[in-house]
Backbone as a ProteinNet text record, in pm:
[ID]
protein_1_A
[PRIMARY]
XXXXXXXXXXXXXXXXXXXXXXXXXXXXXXXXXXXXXXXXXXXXXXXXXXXXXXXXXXXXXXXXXXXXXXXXXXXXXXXXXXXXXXXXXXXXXXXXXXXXXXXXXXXXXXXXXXXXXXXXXXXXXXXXXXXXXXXXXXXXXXXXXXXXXXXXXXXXXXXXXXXXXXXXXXXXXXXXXXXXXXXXXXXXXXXXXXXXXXXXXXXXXXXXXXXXXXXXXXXXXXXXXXXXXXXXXXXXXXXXXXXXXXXXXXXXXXXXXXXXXXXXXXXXXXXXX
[TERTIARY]
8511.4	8572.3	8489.2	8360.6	8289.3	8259.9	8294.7	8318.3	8435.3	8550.3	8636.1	8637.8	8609.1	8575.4	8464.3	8380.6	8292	8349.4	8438.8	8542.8	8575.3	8677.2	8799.6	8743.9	8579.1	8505.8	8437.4	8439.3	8420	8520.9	8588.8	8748.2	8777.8	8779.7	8815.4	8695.5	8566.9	8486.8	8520.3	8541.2	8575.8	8673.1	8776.4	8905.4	8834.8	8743.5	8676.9	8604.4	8554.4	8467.1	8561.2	8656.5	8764.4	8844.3	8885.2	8915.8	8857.8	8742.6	8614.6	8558.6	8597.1	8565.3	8662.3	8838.5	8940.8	8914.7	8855.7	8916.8	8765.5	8702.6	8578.4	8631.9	8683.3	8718.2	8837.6	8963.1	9018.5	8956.3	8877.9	8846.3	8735.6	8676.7	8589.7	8694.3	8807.9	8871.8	8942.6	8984.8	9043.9	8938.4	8797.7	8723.3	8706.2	8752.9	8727	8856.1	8987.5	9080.7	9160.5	9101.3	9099.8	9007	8909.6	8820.5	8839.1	8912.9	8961.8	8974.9	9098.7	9158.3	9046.6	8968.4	8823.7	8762	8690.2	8588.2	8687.8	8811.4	8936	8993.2	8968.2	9111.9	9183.1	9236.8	9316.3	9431.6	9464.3	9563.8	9646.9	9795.1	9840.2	9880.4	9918.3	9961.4	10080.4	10186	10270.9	10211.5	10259.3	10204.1	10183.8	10325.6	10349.4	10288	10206.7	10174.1	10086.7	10096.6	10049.1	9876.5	9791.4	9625.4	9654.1	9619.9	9590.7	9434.7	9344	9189.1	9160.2	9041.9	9044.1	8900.9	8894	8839.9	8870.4	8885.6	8921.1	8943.7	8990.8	8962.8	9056.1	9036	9118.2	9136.2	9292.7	9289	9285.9	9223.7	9248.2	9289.7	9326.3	9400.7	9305.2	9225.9	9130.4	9169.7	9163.9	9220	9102.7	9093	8974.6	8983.9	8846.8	8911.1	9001.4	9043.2	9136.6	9219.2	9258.5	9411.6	9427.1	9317.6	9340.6	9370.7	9417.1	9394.7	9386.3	9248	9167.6	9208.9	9205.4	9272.8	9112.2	9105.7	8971	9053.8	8894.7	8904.5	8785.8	8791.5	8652.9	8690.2	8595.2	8581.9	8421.1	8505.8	8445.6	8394.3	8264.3	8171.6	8147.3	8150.7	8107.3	7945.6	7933.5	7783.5	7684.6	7756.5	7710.6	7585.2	7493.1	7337	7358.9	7466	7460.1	7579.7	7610.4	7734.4	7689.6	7781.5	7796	7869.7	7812.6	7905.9	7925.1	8033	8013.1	8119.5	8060.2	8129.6	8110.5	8283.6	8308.4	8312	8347.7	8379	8477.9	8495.2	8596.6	8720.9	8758.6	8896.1	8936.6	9059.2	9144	9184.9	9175.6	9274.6	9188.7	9155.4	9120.7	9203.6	9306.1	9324.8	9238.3	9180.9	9060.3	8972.4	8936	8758.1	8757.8	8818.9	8858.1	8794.2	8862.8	8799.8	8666.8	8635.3	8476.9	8395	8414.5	8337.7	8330.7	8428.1	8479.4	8367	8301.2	8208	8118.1	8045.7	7958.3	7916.6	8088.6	8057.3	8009.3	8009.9	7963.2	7810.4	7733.7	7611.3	7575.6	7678.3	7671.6	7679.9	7744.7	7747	7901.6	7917.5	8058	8072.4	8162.6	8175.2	8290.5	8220	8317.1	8377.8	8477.2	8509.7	8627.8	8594.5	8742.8	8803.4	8932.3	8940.5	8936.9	8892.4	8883.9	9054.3	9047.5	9136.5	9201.8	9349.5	9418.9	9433.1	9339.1	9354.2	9415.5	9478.3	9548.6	9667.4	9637.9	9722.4	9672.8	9508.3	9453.1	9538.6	9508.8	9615.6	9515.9	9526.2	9499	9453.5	9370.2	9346.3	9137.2	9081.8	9005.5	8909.1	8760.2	8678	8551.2	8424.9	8272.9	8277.9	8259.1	8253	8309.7	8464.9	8554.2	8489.7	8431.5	8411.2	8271.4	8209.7	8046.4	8114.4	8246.1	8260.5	8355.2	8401.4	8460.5	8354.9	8276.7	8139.1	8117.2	8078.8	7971.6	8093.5	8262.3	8306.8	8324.6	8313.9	8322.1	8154	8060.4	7933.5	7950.8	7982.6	8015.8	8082.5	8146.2	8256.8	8205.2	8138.6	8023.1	7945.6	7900	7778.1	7873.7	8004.7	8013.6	8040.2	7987.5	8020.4	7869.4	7788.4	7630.1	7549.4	7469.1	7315.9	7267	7205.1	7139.5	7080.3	7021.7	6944	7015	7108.8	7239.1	7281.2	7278.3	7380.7	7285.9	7350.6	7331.9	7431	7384.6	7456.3	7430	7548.3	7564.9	7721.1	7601.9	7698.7	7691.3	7809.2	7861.6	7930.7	7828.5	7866.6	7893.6	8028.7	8069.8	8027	8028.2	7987	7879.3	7766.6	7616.9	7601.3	7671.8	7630.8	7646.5	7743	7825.9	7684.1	7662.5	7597.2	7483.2	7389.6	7284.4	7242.6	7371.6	7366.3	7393.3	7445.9	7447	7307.8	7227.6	7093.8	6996.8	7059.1	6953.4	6942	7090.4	7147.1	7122.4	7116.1	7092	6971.4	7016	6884.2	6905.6	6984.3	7031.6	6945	6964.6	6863.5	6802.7	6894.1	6791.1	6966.5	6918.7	7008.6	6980	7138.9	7137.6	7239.4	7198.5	7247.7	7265.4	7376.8	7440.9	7524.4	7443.4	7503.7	7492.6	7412.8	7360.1	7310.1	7390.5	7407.5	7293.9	7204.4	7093	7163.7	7311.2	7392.8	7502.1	7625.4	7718.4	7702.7	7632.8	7625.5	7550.6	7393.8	7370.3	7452.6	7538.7	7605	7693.8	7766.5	7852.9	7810.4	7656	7586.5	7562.3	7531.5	7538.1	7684.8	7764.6	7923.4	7948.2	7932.1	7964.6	7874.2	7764.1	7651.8	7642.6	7775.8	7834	7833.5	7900.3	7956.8	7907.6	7865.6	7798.1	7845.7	7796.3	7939	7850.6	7710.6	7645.2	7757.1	7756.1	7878.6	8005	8046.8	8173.4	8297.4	8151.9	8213.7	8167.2	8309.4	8266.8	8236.6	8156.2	8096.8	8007.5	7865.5	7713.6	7693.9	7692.3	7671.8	7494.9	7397.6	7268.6	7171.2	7200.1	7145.3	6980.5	6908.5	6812.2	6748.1	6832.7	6782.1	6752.8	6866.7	6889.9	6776.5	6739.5	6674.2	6514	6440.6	6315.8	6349.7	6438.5	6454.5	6509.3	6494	6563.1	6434.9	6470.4	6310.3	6344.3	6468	6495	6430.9	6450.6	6402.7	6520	6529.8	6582.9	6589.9	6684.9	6686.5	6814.8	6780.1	6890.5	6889.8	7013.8	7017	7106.2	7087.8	7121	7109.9	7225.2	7272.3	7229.7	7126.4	7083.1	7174.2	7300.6	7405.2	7522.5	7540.5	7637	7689.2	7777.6	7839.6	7912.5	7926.7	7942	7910	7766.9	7656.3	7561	7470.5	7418	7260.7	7250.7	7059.2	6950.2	6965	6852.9	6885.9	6969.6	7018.8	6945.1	6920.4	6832.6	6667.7	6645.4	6495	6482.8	6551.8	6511.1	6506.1	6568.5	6570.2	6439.2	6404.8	6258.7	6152.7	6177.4	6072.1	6040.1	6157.8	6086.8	5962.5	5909.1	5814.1	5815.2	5882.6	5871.6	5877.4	5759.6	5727	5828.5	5924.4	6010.4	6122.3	6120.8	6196.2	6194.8	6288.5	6268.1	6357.6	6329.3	6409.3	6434.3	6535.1	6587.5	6641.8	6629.7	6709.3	6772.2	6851.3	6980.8	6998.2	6903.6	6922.9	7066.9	7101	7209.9	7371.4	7316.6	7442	7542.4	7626.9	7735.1	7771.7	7884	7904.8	7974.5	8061.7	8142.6	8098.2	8017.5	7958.7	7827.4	7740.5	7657.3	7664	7720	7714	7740.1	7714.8	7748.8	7667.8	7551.6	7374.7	7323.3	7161.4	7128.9	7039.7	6982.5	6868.9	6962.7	7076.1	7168.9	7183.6	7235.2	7243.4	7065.6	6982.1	6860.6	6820.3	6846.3	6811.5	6896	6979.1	7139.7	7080.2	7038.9	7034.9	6880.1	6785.5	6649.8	6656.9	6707.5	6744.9	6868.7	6960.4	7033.9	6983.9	6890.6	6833.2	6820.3
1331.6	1464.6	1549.7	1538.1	1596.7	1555.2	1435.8	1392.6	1458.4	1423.6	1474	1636.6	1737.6	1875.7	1875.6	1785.4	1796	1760.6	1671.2	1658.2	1698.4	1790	1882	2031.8	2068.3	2165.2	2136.5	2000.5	1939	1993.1	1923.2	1960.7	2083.1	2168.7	2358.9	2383.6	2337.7	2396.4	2360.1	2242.5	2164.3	2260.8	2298.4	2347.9	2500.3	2570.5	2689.8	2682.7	2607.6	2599.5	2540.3	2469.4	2477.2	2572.1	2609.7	2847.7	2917.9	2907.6	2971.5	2927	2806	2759.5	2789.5	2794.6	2811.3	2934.6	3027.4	3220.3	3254.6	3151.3	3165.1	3132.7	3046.7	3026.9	3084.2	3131.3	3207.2	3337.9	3396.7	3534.9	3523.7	3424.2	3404.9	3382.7	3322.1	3297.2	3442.6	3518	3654.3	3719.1	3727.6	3798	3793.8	3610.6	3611.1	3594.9	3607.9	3652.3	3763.8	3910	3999.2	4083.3	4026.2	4128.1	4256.2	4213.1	4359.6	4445.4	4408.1	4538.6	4589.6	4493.9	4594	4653.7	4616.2	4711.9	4817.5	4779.5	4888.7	4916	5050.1	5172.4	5229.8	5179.5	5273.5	5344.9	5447.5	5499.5	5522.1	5516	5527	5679.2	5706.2	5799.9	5785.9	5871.1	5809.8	5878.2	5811.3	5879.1	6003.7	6061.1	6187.7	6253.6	6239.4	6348.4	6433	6552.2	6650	6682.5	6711.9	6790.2	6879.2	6963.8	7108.8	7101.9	7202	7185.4	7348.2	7437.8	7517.9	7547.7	7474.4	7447.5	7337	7414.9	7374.3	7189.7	7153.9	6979.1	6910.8	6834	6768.5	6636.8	6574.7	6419	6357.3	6212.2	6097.5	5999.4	5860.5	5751.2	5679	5614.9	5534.2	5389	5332.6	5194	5122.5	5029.2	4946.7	4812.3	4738.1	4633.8	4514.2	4518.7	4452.6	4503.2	4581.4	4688.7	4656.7	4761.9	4845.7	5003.8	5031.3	5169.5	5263.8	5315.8	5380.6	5546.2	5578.7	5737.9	5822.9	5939.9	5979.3	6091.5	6186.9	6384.3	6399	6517.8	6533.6	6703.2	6737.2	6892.9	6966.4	7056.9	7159.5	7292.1	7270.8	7433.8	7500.8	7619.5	7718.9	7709.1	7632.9	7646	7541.7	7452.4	7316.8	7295.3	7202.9	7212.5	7069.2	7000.6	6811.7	6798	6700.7	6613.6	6528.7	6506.1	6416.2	6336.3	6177.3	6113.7	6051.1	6061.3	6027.9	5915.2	5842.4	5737.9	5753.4	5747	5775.7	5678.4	5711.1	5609.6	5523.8	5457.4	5347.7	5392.4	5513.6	5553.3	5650.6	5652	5826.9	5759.4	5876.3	5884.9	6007.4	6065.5	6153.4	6320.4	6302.9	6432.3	6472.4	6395.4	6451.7	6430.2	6341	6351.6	6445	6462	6618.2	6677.3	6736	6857.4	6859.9	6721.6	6743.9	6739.4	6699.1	6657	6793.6	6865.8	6960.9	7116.9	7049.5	7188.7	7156.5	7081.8	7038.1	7183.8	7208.7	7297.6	7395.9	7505.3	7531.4	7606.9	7452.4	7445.9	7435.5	7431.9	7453.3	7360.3	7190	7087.8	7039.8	6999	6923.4	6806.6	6749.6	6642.9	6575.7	6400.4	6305.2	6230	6181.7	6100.8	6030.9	5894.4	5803.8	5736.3	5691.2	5659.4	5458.9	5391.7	5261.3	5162.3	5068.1	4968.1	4981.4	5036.4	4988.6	5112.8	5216.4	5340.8	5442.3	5525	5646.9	5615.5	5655.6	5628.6	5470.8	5436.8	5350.5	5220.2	5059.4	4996.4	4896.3	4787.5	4597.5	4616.1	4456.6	4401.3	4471.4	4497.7	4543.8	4361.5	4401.3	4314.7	4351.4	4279.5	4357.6	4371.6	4270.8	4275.2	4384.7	4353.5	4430.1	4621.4	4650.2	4769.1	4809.1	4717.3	4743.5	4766.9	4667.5	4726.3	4859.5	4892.4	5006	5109.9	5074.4	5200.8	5245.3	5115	5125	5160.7	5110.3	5221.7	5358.7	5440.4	5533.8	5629.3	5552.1	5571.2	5584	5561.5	5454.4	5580.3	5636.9	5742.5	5871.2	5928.1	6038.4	6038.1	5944.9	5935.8	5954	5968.8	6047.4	6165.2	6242.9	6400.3	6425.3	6352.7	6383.4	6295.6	6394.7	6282	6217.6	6131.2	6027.6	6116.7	6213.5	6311.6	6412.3	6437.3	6526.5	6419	6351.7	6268.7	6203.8	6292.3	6222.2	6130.6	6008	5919.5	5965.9	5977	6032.1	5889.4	5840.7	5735	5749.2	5774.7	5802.9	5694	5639.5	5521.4	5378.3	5342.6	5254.8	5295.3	5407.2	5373.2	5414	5370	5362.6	5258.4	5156.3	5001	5044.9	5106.6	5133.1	5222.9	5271.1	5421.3	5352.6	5228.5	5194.5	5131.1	5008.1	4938.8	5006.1	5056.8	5172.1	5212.5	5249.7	5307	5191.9	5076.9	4944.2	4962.4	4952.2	4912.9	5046.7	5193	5282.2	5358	5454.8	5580.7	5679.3	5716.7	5827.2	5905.9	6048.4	6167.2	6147.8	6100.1	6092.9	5998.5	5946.4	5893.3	5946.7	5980.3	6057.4	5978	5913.3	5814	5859.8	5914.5	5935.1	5856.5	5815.5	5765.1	5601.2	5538.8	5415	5283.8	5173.6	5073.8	4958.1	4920	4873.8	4723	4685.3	4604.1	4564	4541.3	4517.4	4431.5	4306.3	4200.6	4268.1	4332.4	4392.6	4469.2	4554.5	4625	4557	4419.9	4306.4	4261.2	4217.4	4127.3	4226.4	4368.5	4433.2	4425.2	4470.6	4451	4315.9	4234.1	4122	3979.6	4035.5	3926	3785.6	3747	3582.2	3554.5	3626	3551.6	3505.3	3406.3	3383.5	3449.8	3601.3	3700.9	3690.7	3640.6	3616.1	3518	3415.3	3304.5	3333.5	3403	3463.8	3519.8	3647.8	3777.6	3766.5	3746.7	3786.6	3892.5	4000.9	4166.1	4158.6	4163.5	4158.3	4341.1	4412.9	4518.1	4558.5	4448.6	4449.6	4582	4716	4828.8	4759.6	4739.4	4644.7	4609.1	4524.9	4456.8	4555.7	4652.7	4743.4	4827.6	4905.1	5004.1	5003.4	4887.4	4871.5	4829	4817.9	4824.1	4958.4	5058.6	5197.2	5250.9	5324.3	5388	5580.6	5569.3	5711.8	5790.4	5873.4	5945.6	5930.3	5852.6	5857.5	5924.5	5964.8	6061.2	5991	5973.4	5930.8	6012.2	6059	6159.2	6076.7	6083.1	5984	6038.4	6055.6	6140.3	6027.6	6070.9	6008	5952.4	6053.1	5979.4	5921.6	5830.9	5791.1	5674.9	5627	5522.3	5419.9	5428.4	5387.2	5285.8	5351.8	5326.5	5306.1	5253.7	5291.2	5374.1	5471.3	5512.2	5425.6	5310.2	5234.6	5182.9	5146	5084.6	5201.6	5313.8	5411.3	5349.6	5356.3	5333.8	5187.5	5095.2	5000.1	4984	5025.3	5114.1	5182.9	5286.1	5376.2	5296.7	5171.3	5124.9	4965.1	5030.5	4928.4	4979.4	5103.1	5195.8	5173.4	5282.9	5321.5	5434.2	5436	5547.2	5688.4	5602.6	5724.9	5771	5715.8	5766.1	5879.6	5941.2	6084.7	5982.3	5972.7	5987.2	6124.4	6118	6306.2	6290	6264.3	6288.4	6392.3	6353.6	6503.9	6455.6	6522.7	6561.1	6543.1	6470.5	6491.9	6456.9	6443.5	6422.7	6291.7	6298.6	6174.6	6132.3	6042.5	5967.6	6061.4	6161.7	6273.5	6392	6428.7	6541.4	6617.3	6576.4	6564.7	6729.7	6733.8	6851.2	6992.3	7011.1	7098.1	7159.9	7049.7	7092.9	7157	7207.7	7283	7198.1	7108.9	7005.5	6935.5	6928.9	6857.7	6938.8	7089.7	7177.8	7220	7217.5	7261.6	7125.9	7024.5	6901.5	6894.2	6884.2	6908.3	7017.9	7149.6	7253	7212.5	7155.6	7086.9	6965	6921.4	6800.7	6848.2	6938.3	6982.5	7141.2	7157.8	7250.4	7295
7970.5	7989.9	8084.1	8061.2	8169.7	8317.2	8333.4	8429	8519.4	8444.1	8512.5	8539.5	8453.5	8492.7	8570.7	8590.3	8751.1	8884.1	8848.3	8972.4	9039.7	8949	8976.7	9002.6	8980.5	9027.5	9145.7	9174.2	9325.8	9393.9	9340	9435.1	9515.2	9368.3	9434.7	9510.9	9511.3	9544.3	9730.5	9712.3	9873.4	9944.2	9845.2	9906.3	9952.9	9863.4	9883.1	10030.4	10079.6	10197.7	10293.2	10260.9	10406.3	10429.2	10335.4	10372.4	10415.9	10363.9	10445.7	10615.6	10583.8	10716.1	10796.7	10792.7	10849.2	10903	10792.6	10843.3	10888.3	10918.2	10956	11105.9	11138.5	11313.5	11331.3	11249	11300	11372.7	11249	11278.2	11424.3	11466.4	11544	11689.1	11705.2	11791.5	11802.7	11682	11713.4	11828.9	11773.6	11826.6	11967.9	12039.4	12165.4	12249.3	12198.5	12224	12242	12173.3	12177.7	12189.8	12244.2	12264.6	12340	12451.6	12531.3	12429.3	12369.6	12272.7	12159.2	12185	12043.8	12198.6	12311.2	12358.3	12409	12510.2	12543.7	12490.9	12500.2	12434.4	12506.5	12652.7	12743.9	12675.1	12737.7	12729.8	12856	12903.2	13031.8	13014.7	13208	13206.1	13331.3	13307.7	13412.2	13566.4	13660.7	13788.5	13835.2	13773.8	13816.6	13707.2	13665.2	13545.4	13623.4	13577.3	13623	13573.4	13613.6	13571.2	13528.5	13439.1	13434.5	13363	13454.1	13414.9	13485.5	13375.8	13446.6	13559.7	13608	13771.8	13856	13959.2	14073.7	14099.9	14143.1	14140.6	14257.2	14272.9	14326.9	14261.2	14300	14259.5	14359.3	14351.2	14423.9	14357.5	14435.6	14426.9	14514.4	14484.1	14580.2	14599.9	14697.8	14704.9	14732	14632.9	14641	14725.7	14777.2	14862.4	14833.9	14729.8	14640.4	14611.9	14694.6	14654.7	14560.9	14475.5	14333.2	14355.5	14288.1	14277.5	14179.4	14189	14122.8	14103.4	14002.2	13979.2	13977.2	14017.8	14011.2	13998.4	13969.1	13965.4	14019.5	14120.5	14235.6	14164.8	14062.6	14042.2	14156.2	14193	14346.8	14278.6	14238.1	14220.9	14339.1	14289.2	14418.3	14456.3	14574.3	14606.5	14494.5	14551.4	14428.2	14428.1	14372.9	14353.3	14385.2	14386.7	14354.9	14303.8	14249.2	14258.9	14120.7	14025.4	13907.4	13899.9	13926.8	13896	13745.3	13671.8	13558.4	13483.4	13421.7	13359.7	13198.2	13180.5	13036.5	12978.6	12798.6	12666.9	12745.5	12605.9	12639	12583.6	12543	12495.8	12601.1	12578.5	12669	12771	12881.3	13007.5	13065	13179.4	13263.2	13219.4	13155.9	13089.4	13026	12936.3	12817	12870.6	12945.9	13007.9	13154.3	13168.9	13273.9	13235.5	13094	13028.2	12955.9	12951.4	12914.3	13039.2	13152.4	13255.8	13311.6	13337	13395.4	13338	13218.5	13187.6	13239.9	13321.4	13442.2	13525.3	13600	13678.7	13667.1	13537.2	13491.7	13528.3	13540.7	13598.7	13732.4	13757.6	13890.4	14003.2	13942.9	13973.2	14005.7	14102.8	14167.9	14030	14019.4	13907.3	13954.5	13957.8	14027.1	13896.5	13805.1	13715.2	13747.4	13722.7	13750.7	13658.9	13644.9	13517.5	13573.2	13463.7	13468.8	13503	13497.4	13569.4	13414.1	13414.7	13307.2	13244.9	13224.4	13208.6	13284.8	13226.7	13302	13416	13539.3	13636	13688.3	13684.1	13731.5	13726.9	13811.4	13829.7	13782.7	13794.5	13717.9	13610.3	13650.9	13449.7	13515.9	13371.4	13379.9	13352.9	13392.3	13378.7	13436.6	13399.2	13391.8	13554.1	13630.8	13755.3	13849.9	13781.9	13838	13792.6	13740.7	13702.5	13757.6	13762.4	13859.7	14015.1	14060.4	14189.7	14200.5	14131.9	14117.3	14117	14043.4	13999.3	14155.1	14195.3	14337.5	14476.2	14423.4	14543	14498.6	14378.5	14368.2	14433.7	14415.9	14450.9	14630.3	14699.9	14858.6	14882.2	14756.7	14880.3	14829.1	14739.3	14758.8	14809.8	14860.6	14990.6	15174.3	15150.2	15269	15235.6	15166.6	15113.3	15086.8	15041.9	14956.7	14998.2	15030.6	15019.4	14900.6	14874.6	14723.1	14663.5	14687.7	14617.3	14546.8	14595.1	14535.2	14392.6	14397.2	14340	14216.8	14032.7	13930.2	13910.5	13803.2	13782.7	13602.3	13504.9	13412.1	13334	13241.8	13143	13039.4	12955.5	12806.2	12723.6	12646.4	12571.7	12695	12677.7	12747	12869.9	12956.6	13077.4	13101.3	13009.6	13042.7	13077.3	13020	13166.9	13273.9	13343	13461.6	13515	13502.2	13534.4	13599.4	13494	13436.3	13578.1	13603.8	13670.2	13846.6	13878.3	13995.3	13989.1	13922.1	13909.5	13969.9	13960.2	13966.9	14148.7	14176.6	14286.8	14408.2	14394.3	14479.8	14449	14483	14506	14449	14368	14273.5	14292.9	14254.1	14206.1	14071.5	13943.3	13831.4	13776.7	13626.9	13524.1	13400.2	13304.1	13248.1	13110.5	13032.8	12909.1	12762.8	12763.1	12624.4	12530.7	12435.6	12306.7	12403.5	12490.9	12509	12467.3	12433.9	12418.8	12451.5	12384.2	12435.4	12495.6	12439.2	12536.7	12452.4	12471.7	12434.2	12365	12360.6	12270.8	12123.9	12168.2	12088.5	11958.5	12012.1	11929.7	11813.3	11945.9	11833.6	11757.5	11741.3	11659	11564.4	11498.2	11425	11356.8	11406.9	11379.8	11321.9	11403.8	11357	11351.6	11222.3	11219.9	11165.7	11146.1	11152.5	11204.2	11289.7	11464.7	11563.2	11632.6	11754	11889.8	11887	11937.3	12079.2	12097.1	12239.2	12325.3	12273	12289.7	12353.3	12227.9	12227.9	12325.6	12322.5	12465	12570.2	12675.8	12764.1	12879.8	12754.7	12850.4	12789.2	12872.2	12858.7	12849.7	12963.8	13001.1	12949.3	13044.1	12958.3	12990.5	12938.5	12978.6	12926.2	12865.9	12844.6	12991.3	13064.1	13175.9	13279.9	13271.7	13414.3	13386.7	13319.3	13288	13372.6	13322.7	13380.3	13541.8	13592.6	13721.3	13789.9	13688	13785.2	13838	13935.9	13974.6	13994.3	13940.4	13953	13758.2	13779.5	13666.4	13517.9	13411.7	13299.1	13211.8	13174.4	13037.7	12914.5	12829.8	12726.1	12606.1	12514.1	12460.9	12308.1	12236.1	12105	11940.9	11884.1	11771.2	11682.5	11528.2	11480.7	11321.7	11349.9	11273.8	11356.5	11471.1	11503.9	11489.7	11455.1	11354.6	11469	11602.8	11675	11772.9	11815.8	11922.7	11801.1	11728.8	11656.8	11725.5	11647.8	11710.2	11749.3	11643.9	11709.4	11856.1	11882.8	12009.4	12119.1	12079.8	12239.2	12150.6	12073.7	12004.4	12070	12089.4	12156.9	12333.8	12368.4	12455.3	12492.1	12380.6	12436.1	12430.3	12358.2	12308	12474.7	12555.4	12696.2	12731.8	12676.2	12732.1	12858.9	12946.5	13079.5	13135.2	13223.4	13247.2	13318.5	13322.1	13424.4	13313.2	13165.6	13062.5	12935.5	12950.4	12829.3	12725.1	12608.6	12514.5	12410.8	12402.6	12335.5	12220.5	12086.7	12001.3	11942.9	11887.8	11831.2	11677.9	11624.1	11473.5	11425.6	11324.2	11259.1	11363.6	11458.2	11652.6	11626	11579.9	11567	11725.6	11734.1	11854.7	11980.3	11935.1	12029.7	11992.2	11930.3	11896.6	11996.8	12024.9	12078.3	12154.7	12222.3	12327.1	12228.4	12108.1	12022.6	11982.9	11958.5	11945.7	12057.8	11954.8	12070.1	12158.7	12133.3	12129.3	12234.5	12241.2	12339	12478.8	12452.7	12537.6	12619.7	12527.3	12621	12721.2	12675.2	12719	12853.5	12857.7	12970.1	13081	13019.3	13120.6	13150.8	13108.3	13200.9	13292.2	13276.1	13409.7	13469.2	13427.3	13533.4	13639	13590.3	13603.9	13801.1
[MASK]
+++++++++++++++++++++++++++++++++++++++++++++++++++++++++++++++++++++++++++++++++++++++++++++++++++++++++++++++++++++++++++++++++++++++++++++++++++++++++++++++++++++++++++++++++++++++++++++++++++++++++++++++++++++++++++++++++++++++++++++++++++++++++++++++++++++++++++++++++

């Protein structure tokens, strides 16, 4: 009798670890089949949609050498100090990051933002490459308006690779990293510490690598409750120890919050200074 109830606890136990094993490679094949839809959150917008922002701006439609075309907002301060180029999260459309970019001027700074491939008005399929050359023609065409010295490079979450990597590649005035990703894989392997998510995905975005190759001046700014980006991800980060880096923390600063503090705001008006 005991035999056979060791069996038949063989048995279920077998059947237990091929379920496990099944929703173990499903969920692993979800992960590299959909990954777009976990790192992208576009939202569209139809062509004709209208801006409303209250400063000045203009739109463009940039055609990339791959006839893409890229939706941008070029906001125009009176008697500008420099030029911002800035790369947003991975959610929205240029309606809403308008209006955050758009308090730039403010300070007295022109502000360049585009929206990514797949977002907003913007046109194709998005991809890492494809978004480093986008970065660098949006970079290509403020340099016939600005000198390199004019020109911050400013990345928020997702587009602190973008930002990171432009920083490697030119001469920027300084870099400016909010809520920063010590690298996309990084972040997955927290999220998802089963998974062989190095393997997996394919978006590196290794702010890690880029960083000790910038030679412009760094600043990164990182909310010590954000559920997103996590904090340690800038602590590893500070911890490349390099000399051309501020790290800034924000007490209590979640993932979209940030600019609310004051520790955020004094930090902002000293390197924009």
């Amino acid at each position: 009798m005991a035999f056979i109830l060791q069996k038949i606890q063989k048995r279920k136990l077998k059947k237990y670890v091929i379920v496990l094993l099944v929703l173990y490679t499903m969920i692993g094949s979800a992960l590299y089949l959909f990954q777009e839809k976990l790192l992208f959150l576009p939202t569209s917008l139809e062509q004709d949609f209208v801006y409303e922002f209250d400063h000045d701006f203009e739109e463009l439609f940039l055609v990339t050498e791959d006839d893409v075309v890229i939706n941008a907002l070029h906001f125009k301060a009176e008697n500008p100090i420099g030029v911002i180029l800035y790369f947003n999260g991975n959610a929205g459309d240029l309606s809403q990051w308008g209006k955050i970019t758009e308090k730039f001027v403010d300070l007295k700074y022109d502000v360049f933002v585009m929206d990514y491939r797949t977002y907003g008005k913007s046109t194709d399929e998005i991809g890492e490459i494809a978004l480093y050359n986008d970065a660098q023609y949006c970079y290509n065409y403020l340099l016939n308006q600005y000198s390199e010295n004019q020109i911050t490079l400013y990345g928020r979450s997702l587009g602190t690779g973008l930002a990171s990597y432009l920083a490697v590649n030119n001469n920027p005035l300084q870099l400016i990293l909010e809520t920063p990703y010590y690298s996309i894989v990084d972040v997955a392997k927290k999220r998802f510490p089963i998974f062989p998510v190095k393997q997996v995905l394919k978006y590196q975005f290794p702010n890690y690598e880029y960083l000790p190759m910038v030679n412009c001046p760094i600043t990164i700014l990182h909310g010590t409750k954000d559920s997103v980006v996590p904090y340690s991800s800038s602590v590893k980060l500070s911890e490349l120890n390099l000399d051309n880096l501020e790290f800034v923390t924000i007490d209590n600063g979640e993932h979209n919050n940030l600019s609310e503090f004051k520790d955020y705001q004094n930090a902002i008006g000293k390197v924009l200074k």
